[in-house]
C-alpha positions as a Markdown table, in Angstrom:
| # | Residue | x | y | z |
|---|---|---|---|---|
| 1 | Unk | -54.2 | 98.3 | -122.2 |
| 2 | Unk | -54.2 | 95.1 | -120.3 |
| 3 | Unk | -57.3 | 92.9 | -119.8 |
| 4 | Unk | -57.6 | 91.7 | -116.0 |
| 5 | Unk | -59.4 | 89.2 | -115.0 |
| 6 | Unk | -61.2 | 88.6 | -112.1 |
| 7 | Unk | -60.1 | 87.6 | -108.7 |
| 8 | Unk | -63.2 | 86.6 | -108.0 |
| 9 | Unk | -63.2 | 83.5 | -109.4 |
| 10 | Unk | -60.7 | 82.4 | -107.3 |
| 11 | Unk | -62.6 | 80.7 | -105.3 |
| 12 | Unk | -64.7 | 78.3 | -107.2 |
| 13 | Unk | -61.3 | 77.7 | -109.5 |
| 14 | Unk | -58.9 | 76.8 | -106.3 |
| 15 | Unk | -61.8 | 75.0 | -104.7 |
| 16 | Unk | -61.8 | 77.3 | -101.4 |
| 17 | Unk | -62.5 | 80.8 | -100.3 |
| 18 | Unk | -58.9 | 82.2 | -99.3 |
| 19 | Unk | -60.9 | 83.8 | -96.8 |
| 20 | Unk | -62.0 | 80.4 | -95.1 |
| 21 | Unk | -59.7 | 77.6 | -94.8 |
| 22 | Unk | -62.5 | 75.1 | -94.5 |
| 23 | Unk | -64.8 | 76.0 | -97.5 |
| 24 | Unk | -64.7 | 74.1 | -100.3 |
| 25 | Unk | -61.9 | 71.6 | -99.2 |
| 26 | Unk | -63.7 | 68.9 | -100.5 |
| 27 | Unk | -64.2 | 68.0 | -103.6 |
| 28 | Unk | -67.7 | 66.6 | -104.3 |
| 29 | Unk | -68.8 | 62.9 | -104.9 |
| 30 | Unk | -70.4 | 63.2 | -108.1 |
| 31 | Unk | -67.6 | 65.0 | -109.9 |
| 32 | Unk | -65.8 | 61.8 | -109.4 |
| 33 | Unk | -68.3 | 59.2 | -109.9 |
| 34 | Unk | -67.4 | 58.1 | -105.8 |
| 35 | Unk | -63.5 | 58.4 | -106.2 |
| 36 | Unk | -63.9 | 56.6 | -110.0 |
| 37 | Unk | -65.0 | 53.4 | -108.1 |
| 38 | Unk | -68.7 | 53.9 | -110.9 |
| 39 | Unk | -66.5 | 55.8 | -113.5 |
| 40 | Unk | -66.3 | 59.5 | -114.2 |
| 41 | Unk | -70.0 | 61.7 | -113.8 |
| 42 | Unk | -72.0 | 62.4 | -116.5 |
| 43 | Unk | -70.8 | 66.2 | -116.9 |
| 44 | Unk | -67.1 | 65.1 | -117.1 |
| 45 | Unk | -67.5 | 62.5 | -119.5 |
| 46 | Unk | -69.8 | 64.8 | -121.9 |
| 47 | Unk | -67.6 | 67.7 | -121.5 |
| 48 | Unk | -64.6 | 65.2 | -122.8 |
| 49 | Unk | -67.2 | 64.1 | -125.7 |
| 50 | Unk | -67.3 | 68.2 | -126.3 |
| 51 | Unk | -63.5 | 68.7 | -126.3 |
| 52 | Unk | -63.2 | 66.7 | -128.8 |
| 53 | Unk | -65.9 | 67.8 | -131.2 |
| 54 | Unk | -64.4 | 71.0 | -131.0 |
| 55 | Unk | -60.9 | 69.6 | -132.0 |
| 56 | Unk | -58.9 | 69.6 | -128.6 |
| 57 | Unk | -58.1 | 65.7 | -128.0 |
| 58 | Unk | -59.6 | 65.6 | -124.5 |
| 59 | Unk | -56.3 | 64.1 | -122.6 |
| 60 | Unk | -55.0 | 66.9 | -123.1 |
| 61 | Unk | -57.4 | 69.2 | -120.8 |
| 62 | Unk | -55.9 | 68.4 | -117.2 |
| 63 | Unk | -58.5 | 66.2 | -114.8 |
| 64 | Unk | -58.1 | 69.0 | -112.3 |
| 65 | Unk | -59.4 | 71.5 | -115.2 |
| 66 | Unk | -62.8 | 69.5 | -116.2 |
| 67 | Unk | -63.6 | 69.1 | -112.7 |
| 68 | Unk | -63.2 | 72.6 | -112.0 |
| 69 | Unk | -65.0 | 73.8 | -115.1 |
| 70 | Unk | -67.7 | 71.5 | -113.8 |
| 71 | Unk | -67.7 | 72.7 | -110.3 |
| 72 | Unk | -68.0 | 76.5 | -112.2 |
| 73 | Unk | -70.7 | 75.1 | -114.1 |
| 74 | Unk | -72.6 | 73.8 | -111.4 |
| 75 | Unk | -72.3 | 77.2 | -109.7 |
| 76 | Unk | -73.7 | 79.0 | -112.5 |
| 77 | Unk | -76.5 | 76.8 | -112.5 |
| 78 | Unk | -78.0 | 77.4 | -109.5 |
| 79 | Unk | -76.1 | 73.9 | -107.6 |
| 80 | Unk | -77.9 | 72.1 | -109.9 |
| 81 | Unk | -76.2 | 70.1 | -113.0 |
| 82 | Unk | -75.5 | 71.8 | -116.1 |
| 83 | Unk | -77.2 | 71.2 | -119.1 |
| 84 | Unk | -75.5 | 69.7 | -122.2 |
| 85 | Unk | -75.6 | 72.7 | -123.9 |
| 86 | Unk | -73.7 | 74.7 | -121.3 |
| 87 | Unk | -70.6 | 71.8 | -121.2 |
| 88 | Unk | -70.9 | 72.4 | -124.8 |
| 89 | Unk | -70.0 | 76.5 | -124.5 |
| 90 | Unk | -67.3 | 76.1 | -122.2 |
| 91 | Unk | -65.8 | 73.6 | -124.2 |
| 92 | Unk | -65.6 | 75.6 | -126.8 |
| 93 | Unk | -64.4 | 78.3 | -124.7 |
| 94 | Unk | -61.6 | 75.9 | -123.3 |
| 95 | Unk | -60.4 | 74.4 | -126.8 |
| 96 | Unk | -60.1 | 78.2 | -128.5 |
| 97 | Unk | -57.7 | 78.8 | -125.3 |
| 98 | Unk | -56.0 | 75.8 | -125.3 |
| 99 | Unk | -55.5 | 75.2 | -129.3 |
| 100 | Unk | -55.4 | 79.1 | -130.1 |
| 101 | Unk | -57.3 | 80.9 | -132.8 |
| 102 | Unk | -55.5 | 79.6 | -135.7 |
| 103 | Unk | -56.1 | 75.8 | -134.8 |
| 104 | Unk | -59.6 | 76.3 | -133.5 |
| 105 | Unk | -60.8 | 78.1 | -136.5 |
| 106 | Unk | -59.0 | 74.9 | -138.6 |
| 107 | Unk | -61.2 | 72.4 | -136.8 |
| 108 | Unk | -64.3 | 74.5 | -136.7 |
| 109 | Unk | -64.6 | 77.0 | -139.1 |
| 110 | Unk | -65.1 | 80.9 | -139.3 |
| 111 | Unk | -68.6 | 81.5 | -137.8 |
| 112 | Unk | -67.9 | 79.0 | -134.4 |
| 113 | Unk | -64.3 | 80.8 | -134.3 |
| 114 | Unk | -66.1 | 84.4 | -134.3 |
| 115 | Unk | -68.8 | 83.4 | -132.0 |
| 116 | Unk | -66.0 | 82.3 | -129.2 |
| 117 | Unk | -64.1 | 85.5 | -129.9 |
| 118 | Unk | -67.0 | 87.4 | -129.6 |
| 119 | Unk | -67.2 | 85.4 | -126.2 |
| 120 | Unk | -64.4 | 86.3 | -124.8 |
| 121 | Unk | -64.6 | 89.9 | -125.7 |
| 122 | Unk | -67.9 | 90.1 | -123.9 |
| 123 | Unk | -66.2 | 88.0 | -121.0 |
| 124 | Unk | -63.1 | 90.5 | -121.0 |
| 125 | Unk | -65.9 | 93.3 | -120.4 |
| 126 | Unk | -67.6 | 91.5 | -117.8 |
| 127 | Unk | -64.6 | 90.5 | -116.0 |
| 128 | Unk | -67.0 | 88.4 | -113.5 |
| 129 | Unk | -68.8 | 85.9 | -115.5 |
| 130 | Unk | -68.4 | 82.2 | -115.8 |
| 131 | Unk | -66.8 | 82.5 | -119.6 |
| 132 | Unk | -64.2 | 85.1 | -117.6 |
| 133 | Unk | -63.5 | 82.0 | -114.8 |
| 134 | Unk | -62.9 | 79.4 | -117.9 |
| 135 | Unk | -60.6 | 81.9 | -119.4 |
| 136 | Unk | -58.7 | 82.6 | -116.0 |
| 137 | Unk | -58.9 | 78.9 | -115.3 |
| 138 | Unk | -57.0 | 78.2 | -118.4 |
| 139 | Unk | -54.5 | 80.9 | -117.4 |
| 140 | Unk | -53.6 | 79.2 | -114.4 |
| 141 | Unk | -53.2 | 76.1 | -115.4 |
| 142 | Unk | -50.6 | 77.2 | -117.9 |
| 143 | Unk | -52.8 | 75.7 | -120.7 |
| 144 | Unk | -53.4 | 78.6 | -122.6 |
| 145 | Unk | -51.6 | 79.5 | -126.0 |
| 146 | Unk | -49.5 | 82.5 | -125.6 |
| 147 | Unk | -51.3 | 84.1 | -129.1 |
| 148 | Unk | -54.6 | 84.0 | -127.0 |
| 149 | Unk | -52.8 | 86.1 | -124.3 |
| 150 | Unk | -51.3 | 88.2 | -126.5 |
| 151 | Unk | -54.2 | 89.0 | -128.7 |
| 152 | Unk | -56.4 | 90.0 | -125.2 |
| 153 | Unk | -53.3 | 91.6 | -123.6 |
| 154 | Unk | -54.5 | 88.7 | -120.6 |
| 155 | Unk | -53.4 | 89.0 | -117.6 |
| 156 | Unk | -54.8 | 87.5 | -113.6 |
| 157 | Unk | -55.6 | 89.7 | -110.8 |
| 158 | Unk | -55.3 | 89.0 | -107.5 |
């Protein structure tokens, strides 16, 4: 049985509503730091800090992806910015999918390894959650490992 994620997220992932071409065309000023005149914000920089930690060099998560899982975070907090301990999560989240089970669980062990699987399980159930949008997120991006698909039978509804 495949596991379909939401189409939901859509919107918060491609920055728009496809039902309204005007919604969420632009892209905000703090994500940016004011078009990197000030550097990147806060959340971006931490959640590069938090890539790293978990073992995924963080050049090698796309700019359009950490501004997108900061726009999701943002979102799930209410508009307001997320704390460090919710970057944290969905870095985790985004290093399992990008680096796979095998590499993740090399760089950080067993127990952090379960708890993300255990993660997405419980975002596979869900299907509309914000660890199901970082999950679909890294599915469109193409950044995802192909074991990670195959071991949650992944696939993105529309």
């Amino acid at each position: 049985m495949r596991s379909t994620l939401p189409a939901s997220c859509f919107g918060a992932i491609f920055g728009h509503d496809p039902l309204s071409p005007l919604q969420g065309r632009v892209i905000r000023f703090g994500m940016l730091g004011f078009f990197g005149m000030f550097g990147r914000s806060r959340e971006v920089r931490l959640l590069d800090e938090a890539v790293s930690e978990k073992g995924l060099s963080s050049w090698r998560v796309p700019g359009a992806m950490k501004i997108t899982t900061v726009r999701l975070l943002k979102e799930a907090a209410g508009g307001r910015a997320p704390d460090e301990r919710a970057i944290r999560d969905a870095a985790a989240l985004l290093a399992y999918c990008m680096l796979g089970r095998t590499h993740f669980a090399e760089a950080n062990g067993v127990a952090e390894t379960e708890r993300v699987e255990a993660r997405m399980e419980a975002a596979l159930e869900a299907g509309d959650s914000l660890d199901a949008c970082l999950v679909l997120l890294t599915i469109h991006a193409k950044e995802i490992q192909p074991g990670i698909v195959e071991r949650y039978d992944l696939e993105a509804s529309r």
